[in-house]
C-alpha positions in Angstrom: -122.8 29.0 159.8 -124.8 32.3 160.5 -126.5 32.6 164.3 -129.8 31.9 164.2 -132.3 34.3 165.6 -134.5 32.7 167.9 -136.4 35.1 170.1 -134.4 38.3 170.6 -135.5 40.6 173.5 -136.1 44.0 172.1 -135.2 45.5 175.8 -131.7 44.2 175.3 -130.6 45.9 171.9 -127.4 47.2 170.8 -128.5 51.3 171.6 -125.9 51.8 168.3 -128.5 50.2 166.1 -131.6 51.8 167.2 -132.6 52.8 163.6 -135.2 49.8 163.0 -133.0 47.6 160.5 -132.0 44.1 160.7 -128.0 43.9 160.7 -126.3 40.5 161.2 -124.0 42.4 162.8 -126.1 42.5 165.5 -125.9 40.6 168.5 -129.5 39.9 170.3 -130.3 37.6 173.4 -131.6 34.4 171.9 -128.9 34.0 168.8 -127.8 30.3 168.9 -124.0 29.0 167.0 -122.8 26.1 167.7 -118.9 25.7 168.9 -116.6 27.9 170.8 -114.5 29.1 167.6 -118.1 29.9 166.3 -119.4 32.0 169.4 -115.5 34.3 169.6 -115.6 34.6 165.4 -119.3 36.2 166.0 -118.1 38.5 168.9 -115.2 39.1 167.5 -117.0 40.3 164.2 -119.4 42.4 166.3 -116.3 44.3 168.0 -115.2 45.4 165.3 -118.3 46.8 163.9 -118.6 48.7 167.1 -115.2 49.5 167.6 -113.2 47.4 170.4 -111.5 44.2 170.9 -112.9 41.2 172.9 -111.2 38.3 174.9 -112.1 35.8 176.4 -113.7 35.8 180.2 -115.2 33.4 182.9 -115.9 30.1 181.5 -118.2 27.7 184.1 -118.2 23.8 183.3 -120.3 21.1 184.4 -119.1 17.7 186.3 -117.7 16.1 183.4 -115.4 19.5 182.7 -117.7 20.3 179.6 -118.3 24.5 179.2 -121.9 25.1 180.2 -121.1 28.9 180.1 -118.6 31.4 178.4 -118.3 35.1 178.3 -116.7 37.0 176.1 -116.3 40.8 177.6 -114.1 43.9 176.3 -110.5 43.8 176.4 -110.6 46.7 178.7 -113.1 44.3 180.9 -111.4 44.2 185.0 -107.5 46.3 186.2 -104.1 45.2 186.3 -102.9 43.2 189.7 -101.0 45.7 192.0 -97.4 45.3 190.6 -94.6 43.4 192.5 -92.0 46.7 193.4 -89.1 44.5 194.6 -89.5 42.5 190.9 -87.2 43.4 188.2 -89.4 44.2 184.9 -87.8 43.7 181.7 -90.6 44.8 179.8 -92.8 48.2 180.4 -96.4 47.4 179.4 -98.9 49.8 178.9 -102.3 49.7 180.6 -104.7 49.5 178.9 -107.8 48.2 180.9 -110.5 50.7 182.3 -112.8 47.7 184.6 -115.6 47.8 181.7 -118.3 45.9 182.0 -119.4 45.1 178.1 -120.0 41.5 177.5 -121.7 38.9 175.8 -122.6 35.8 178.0 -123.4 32.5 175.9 -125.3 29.4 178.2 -124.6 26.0 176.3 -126.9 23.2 175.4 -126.3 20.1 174.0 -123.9 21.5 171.6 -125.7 24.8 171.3 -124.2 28.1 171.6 -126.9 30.5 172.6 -126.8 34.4 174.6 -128.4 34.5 177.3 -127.0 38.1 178.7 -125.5 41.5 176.9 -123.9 44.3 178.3 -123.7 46.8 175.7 -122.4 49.3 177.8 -118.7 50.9 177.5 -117.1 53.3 180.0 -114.7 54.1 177.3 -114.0 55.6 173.6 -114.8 53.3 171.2 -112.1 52.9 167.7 -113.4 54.9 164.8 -114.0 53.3 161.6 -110.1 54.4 160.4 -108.9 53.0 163.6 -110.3 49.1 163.6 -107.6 47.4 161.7 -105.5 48.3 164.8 -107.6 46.3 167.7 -106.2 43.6 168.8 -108.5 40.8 168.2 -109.4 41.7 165.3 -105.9 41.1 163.4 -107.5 37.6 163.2 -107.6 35.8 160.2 -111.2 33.8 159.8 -111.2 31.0 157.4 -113.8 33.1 155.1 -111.3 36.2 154.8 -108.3 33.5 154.4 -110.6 31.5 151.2 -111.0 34.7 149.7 -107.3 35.7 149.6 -106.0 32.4 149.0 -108.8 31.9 145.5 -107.7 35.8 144.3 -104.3 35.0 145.4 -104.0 31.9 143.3 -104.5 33.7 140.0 -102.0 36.0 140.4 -103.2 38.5 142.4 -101.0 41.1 145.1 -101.3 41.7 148.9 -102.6 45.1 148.1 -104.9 44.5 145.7 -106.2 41.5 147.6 -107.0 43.7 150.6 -109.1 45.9 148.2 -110.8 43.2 146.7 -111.9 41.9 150.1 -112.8 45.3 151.3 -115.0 45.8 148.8 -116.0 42.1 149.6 -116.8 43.1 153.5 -118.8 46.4 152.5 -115.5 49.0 153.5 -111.9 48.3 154.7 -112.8 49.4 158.1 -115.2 45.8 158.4 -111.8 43.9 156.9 -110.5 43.8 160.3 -107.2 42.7 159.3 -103.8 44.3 158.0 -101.9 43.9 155.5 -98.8 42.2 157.0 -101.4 39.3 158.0 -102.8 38.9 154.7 -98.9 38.3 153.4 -98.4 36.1 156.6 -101.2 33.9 156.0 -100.6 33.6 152.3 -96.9 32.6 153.6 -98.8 30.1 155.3 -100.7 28.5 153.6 -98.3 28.3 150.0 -98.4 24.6 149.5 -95.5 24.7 147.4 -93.1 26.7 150.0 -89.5 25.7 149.3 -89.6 23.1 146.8 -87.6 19.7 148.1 -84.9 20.1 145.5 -84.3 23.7 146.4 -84.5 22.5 149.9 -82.3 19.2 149.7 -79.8 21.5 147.6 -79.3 23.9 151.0 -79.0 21.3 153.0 -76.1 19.4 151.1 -74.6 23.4 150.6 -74.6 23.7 154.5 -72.8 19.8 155.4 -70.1 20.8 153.0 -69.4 24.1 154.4 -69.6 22.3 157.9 -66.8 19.8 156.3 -64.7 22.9 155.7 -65.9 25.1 158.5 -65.8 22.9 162.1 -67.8 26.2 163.3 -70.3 26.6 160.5 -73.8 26.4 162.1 -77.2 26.3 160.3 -80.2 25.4 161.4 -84.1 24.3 159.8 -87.3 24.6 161.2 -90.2 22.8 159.1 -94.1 22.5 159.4 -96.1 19.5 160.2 -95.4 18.1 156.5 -91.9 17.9 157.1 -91.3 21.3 154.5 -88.9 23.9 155.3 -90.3 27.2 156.5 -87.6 29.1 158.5 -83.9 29.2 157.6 -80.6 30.8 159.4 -77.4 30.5 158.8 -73.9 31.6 159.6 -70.1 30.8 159.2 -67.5 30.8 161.7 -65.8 34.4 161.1 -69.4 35.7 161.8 -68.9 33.9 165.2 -65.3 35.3 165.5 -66.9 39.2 164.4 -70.1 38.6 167.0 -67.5 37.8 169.7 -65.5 41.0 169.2 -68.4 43.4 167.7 -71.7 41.6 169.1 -72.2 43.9 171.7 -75.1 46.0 168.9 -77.4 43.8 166.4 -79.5 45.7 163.9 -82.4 43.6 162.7 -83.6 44.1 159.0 -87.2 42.3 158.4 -87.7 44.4 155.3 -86.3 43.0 152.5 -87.5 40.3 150.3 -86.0 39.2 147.4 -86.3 35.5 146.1 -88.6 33.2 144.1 -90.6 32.2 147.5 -90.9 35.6 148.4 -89.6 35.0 151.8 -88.3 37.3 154.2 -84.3 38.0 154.5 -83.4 39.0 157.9 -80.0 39.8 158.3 -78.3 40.5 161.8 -75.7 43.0 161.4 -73.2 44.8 163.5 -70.3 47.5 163.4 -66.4 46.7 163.3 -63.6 48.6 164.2 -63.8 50.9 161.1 -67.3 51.7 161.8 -68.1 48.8 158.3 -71.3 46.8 158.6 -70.6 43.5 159.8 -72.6 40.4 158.9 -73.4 38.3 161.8 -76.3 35.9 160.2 -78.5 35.9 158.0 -81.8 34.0 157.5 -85.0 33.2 155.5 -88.4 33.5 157.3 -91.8 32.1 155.7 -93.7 35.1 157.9 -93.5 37.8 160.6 -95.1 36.2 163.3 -94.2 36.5 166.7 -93.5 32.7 166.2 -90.8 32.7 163.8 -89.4 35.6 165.4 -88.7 34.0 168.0 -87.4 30.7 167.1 -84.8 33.3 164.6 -83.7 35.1 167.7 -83.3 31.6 169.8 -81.3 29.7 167.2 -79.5 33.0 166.9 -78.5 32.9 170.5 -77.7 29.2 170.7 -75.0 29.7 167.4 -73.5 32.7 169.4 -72.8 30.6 172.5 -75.9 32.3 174.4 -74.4 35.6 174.6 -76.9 38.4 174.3 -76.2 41.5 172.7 -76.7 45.1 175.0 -78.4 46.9 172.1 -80.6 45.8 169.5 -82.6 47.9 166.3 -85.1 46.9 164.7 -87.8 48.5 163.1 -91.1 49.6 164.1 -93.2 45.9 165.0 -95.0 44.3 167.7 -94.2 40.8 166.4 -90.4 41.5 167.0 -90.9 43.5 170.2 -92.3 40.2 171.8 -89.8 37.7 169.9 -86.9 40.0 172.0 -88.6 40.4 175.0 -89.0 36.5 175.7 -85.9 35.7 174.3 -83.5 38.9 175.0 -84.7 39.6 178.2 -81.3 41.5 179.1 -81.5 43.1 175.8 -82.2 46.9 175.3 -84.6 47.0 172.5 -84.1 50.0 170.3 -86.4 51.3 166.5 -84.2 52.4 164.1 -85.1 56.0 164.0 -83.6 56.1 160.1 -86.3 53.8 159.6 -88.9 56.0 161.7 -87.7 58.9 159.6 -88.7 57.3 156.1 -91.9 56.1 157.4 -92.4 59.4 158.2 -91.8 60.7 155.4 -95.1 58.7 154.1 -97.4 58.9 156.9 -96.6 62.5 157.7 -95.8 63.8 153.5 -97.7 67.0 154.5 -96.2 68.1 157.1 -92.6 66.7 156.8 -92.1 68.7 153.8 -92.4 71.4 156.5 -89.1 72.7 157.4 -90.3 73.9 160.5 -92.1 70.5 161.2 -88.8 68.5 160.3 -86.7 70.4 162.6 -88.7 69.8 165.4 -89.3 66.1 164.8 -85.4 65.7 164.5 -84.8 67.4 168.2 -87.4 64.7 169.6 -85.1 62.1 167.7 -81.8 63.3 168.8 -81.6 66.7 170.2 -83.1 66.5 174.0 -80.9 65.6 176.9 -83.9 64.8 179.5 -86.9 63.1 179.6 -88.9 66.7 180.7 -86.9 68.8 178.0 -88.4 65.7 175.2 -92.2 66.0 176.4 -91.9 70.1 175.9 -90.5 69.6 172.2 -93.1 66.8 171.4 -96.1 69.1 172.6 -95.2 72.0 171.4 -94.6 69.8 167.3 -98.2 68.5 168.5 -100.1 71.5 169.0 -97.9 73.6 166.6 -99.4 71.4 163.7 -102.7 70.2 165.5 -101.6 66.8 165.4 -103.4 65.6 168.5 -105.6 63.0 166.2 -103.2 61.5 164.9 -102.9 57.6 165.2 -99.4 56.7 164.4 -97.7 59.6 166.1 -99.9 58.8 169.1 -98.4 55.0 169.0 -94.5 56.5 167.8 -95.3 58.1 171.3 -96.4 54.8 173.1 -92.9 53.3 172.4 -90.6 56.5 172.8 -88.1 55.2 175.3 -87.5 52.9 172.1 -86.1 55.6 169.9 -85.7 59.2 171.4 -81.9 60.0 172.4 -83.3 61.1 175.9 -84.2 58.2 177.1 -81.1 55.8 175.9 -78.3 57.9 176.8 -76.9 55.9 179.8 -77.1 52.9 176.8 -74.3 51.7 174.7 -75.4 51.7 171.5 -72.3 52.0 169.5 -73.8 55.4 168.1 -74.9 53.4 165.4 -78.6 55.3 165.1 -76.8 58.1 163.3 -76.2 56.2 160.7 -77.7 54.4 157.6 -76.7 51.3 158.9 -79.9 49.3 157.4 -80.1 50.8 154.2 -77.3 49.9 153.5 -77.6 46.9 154.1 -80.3 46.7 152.3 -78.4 48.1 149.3 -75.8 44.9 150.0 -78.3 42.2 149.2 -80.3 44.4 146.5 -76.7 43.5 144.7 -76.6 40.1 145.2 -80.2 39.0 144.0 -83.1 38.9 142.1 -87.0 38.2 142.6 -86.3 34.6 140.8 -82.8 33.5 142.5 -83.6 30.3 144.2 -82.1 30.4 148.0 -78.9 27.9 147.2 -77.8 31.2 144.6 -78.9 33.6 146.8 -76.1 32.0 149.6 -73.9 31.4 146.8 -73.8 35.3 146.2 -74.3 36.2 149.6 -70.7 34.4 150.6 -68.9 35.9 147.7 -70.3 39.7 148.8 -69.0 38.7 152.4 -65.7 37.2 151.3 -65.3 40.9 149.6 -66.3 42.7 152.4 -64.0 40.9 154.6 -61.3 41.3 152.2 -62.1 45.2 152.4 -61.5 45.0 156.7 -58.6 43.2 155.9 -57.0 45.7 153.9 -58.4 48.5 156.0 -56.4 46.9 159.0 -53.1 46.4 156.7 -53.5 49.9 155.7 -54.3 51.5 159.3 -51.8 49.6 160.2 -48.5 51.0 158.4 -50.5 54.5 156.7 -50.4 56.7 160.2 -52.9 60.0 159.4 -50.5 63.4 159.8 -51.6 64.8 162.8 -53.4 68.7 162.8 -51.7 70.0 165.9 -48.8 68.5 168.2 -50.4 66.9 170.9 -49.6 64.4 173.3 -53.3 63.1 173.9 -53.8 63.0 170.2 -50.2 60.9 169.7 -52.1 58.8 172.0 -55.0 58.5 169.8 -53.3 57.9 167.0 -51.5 54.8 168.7 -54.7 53.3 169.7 -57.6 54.0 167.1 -57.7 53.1 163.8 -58.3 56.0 161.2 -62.1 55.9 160.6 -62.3 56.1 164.9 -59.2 58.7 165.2 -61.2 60.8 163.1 -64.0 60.7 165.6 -61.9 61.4 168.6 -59.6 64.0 166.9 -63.2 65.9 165.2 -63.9 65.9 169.1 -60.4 67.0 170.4 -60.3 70.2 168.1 -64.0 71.3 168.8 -62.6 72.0 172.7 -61.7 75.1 171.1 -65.3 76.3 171.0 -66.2 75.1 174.1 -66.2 77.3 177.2 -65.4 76.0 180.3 -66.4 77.5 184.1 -65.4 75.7 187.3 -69.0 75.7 189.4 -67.7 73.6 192.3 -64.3 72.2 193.9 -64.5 69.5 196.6 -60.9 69.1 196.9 -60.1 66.1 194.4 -63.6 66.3 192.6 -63.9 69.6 190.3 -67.7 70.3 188.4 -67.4 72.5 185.3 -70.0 74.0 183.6 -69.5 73.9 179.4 -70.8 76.0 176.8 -70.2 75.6 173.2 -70.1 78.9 170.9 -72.8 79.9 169.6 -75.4 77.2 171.5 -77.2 77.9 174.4 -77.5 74.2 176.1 -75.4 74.2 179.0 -73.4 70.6 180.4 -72.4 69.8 183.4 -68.9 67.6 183.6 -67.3 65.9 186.4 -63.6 65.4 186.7 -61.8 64.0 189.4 -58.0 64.8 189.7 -57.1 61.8 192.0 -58.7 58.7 189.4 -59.0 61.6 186.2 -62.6 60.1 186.2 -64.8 62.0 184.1 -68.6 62.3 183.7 -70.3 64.3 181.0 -74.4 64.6 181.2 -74.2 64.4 177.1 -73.3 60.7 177.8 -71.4 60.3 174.8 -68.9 57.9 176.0 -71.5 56.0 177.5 -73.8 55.7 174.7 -70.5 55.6 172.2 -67.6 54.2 173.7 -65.4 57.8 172.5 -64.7 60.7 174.7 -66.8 64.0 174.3 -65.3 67.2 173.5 -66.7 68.9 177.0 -64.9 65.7 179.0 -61.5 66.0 176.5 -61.6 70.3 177.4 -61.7 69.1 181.5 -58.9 67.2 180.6 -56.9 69.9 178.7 -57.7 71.8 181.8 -55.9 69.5 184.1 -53.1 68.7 182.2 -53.3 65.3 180.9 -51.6 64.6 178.2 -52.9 60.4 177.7 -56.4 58.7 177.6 -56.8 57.5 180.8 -57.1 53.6 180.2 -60.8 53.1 181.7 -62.0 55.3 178.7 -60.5 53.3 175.5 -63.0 50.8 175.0 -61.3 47.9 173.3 -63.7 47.2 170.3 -62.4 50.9 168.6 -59.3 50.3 168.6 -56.5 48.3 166.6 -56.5 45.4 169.3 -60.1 44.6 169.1 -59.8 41.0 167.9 -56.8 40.0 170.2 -57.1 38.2 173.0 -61.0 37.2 172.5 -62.0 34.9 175.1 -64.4 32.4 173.9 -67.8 33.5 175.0 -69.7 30.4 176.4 -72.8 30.4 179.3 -72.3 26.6 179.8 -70.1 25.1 182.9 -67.9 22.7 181.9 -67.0 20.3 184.1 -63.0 19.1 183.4 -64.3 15.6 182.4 -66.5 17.3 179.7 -63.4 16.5 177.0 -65.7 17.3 173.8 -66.8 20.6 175.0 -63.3 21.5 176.3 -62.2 20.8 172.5 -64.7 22.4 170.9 -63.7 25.6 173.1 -59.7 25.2 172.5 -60.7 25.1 169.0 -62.7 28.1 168.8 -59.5 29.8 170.9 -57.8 28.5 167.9 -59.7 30.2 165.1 -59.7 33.4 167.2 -55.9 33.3 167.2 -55.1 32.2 163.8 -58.1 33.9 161.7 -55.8 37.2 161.2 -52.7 35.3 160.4 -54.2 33.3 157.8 -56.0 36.4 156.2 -52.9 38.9 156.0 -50.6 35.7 155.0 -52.6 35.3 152.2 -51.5 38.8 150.5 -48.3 37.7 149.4 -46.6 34.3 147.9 -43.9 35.0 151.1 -46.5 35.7 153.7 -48.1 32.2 152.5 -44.6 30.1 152.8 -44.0 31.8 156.3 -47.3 30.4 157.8 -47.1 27.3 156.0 -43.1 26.4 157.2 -44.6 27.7 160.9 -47.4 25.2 160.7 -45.3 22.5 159.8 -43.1 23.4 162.7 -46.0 23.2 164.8 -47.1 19.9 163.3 -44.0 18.6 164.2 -44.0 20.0 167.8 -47.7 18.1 168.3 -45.9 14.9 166.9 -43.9 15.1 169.9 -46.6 16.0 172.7 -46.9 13.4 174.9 -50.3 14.8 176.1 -51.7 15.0 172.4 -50.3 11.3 171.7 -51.9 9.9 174.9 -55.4 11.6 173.2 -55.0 10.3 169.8 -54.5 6.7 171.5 -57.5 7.2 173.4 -59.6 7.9 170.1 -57.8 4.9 168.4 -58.8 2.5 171.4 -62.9 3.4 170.5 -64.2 0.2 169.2 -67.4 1.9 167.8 -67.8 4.5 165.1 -65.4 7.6 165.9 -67.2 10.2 167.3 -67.1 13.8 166.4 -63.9 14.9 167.6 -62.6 13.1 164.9 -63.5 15.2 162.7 -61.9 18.1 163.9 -59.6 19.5 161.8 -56.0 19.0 164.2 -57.2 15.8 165.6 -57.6 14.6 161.3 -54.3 16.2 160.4 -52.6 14.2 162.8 -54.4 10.9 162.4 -53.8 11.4 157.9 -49.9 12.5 158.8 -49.2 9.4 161.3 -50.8 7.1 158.9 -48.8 8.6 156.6 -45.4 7.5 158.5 
């Protein structure tokens, strides 16, 4: 319903709209709605027109907790409380509130909505008209905009062209108000078909069967008021195995879609020990809302035994930002500057083609050291190409410590932004699927392309393992290296071994045991200070590449040549590069067990179990031999277990249960030896 205009005071108009026409835009002293949704959906239609984003203020009831009187005042309206120094902030917010006073006061009236006061007054710039889509609340959805969409939408037509269609509708996209990721949410939304129940029953039978085979399979649902499916992850046990060794870096992927339901695939992927992507999970989401963001990233903890990754990439999106912030709170939070880079190349097509431009937008990415030595590089690229105006570099610069090098060196990030990790990813399920696969197929493929790609690490390992690469030079650290790396991370450490030879090297400082160099490469100017003690051969370079990488640098490996050591020092081989990187894996689990918690204690002893013997049953699987070996070895072991008074007294335990056998019964050793002593 439209406000009605009762009596407006003409000594209280909007000073934007002096020029003597009506606009229902227009809010006057007098206009009457009549609810609360009502009286924000007008004020929220105003700011926009004008150019800022509301929320809502004081609210004054009556004695029987009824609202007698609401405000609605500019998002900039009051000033941050003082912060807390001694608390520990996870999250770095921006401030954004300037105390103005703008507002729209309603009094209310037996059910009527009417102003009574207006502050049209802003002590700050107001969004242009190319800027609106961006305030806050006004990336709210009315139901007018969402009838429009959903009645174009129905006969077949895009996002895109639906956000024309209701521009044109709402007189120019700057009145829309809205973006286009929320006109693809709410159509997500509001699909009455979703996932159909046969589609969805068909999943669900998929993931018991694989639970059957797979004791650690894990899957989970969530579904909407009706009872339909809307959000979807799932993953296998190996990717519980990988995420224990490798989970240390996630990259997100929220980009790809390709199914009948047009719903997004979000894939969680990490890096092995041969620098290969890694599939940790994979889900379906109906939309990119904060919402189903976050209950991904929660089920995603849960199925990975609460551990939280240090690093994760994502791309650029407030929706996840907030998902990982509640959920990942000891999470660094890290855009994908690949994925920067290509939406660069679109927002910034003019310039980018600049070589000049390109350069200097790749040494904000990954060529400054310090936070100071970043700000002097992004001004100058500013005011070199008058760039001051422009929106999205001003918000790429809102969220730097996300993605500049500068500001994450101290952060282990597997060195993983150097790479087109995503994409190719991306490429991996562009393989498997089309825009008509229904889900069940799309898991179908998905598992056969993971069983291949596993198959690939297993051969790398078998091949690392007995095919040693021919040293360049004879050298006892790099005999070293050879015995611990595999060849893809060799290469890395031996590229950085042989470029010592262009590094220059000048002691600064000797406190007895502690020695500071000063390194220069040939033909570079940066200088790096390193840090070697001769008592613990501790090393510190300012580059931070061990740090951020987990692998030596060439100015720490020259401090070492310089001291004589002819080994890696132990504290600097980081176990997930080398060729013992899935041995040993202690179960990672954040819940105390007490010792009369038998289930849990199973379920752990299992998972210790899968660790052990994943590898064996992999590389036994090669050969017709390598398969009798394991097998005659398990039957030995079955035979052993026969004979263990401990596992007997168990199994008699479970037998003794009156009621239905609980899950443990299920587990695959406790079955075995149930079927073979049922058997005798």
């Amino acid at each position: 319903m439209r406000p009605t205009l009762l009596s407006p005071n003409r000594n209280n108009e909007d000073p934007t709209e002096m020029n003597g026409e009506e606009d229902e835009g227009v809010s006057k002293i007098g206009m009457q709605v009549h609810s609360d949704a009502e009286a924000y959906s007008f004020c929220n239609v105003y700011a926009l027109r004008k150019g800022f984003s509301i929320r809502k203020g004081h609210v004054r009831r009556d004695s029987s907790n009824n609202i007698r009187q609401r405000d609605f005042v500019c998002s900039k309206e009051g000033f941050q409380r003082d912060e807390d120094l001694s608390e520990v902030k996870n999250i770095n917010r921006i401030d954004r509130r300037t105390g103005c006073k703008a507002l729209i006061r309603f009094n209310v009236k037996d059910g009527i909505w009417t102003i009574s006061h207006i502050n049209y007054n802003h002590n700050h710039e107001l969004a242009k008209p190319e800027e609106r889509d961006l305030l806050r609340s006004c990336q709210k959805i009315s139901h007018v905009l969402g009838g429009m969409r959903s009645s174009k939408a129905h006969v077949g037509i895009g996002p895109t062209q639906l956000d024309f269609h209701v521009a044109n509708g709402m007189g120019g996209v700057e009145n829309v108000g809205d973006t286009k990721k929320n006109t693809t949410n709410y159509l997500q939304r509001s699909n009455d078909g979703m996932i159909e129940a046969d589609d969805a029953q068909s999943l669900l039978n998929h993931c018991k069967s694989k639970q059957s085979e797979d004791p650690n399979f894990f899957y989970s649902i969530q579904v909407d008021q009706y009872g339909r499916m809307t959000n979807f992850f799932w993953r296998d046990g190996r990717s519980k195995l990988d995420y224990d060794c490798f989970g240390d870096v996630v990259c997100f992927d929220t980009t790809f879609r390709a199914n009948k339901y047009n719903m997004i695939c979000a894939p969680l992927v990490g890096v092995n020990h041969h620098w290969k992507n890694v599939l940790f999970g994979c889900a379906f989401l109906l939309d990119e809302s904060t919402e189903s963001f976050t209950w991904l990233l929660l089920t995603f903890l849960e199925s990975m035994g609460n551990k939280q990754p240090k690093t994760i990439f994502t791309d650029e999106d407030d929706a996840i930002a907030n998902a990982i912030g509640n959920v990942f709170p000891q999470t660094h939070h890290r855009m994908c500057p690949w994925l920067i880079a290509k939406h660069a190349t679109k927002r910034l097509a003019r310039h980018y083609a600049h070589p000049e431009f390109k350069k200097l937008l790749d040494k904000c990415f990954h060529g400054c050291y310090s936070e100071a030595e970043f700000q002097v590089s992004w001004v100058d690229m500013i005011k070199k190409f008058n760039l001051e105006d422009h929106l999205w570099l001003r918000k790429l610069y809102s969220l730097r410590e996300k993605w500049c090098l500068a500001f994450n060196l101290k952060t282990f990030s597997a060195n993983i932004e150097s790479t087109q990790r995503i994409e190719n990813t991306k490429h991996f399920f562009y393989q498997i699927s089309t825009k008509t696969m229904d889900i069940i197929d799309f898991i179908y493929h998905c598992e056969k392309k993971t069983k291949r790609m596993r198959l690939v690490e297993l051969e790398e390992d078998y091949c690392c393992k007995y095919d040693v690469p021919r040293l360049k030079v004879s050298s006892g650290i790099l005999t070293h290296g050879v015995s611990v790396y595999f060849n893809k991370m060799f290469s890395f450490f031996e590229e950085e071994l042989m470029s010592c030879i262009g590094v220059r090297m000048k002691e600064v400082s000797n406190d007895g045991d502690l020695h500071i160099y000063e390194a220069i490469e040939e033909g570079q100017g940066r200088v790096y200070t390193v840090q070697f003690s001769s008592l613990t051969s501790d090393v510190s370079c300012c580059c931070k590449l061990f740090e951020s990488m987990g692998m030596l640098c060439r100015h720490a490996l020259k401090a070492f040549d310089l001291n004589n050591l002819t080994s890696i020092p132990l504290q600097y081989i980081l176990k997930r590069w080398t060729k013992d990187a899935k041995k040993g894996i202690s179960v990672s689990c954040d819940i105390s067990i007490s010792s009369g918690d038998e289930k849990s204690l199973q379920y752990l002893r299992l998972s210790k179990l899968m660790h052990e013997g994943n590898n064996v049953y992999n590389i036994a699987s090669l050969s017709d031999s390598g398969t009798k070996i394991v097998k005659d070895k398990l039957s030995e072991a079955m035979r052993l277990l026969e004979e263990d008074k401990e596992t007997i007294n168990m199994l008699e335990n479970l037998r003794k249960v009156d009621e239905q056998p609980s899950d443990e019964s299920d587990l695959p050793i406790v079955k075995a030896l149930n079927d073979k002593q049922m058997q005798d």
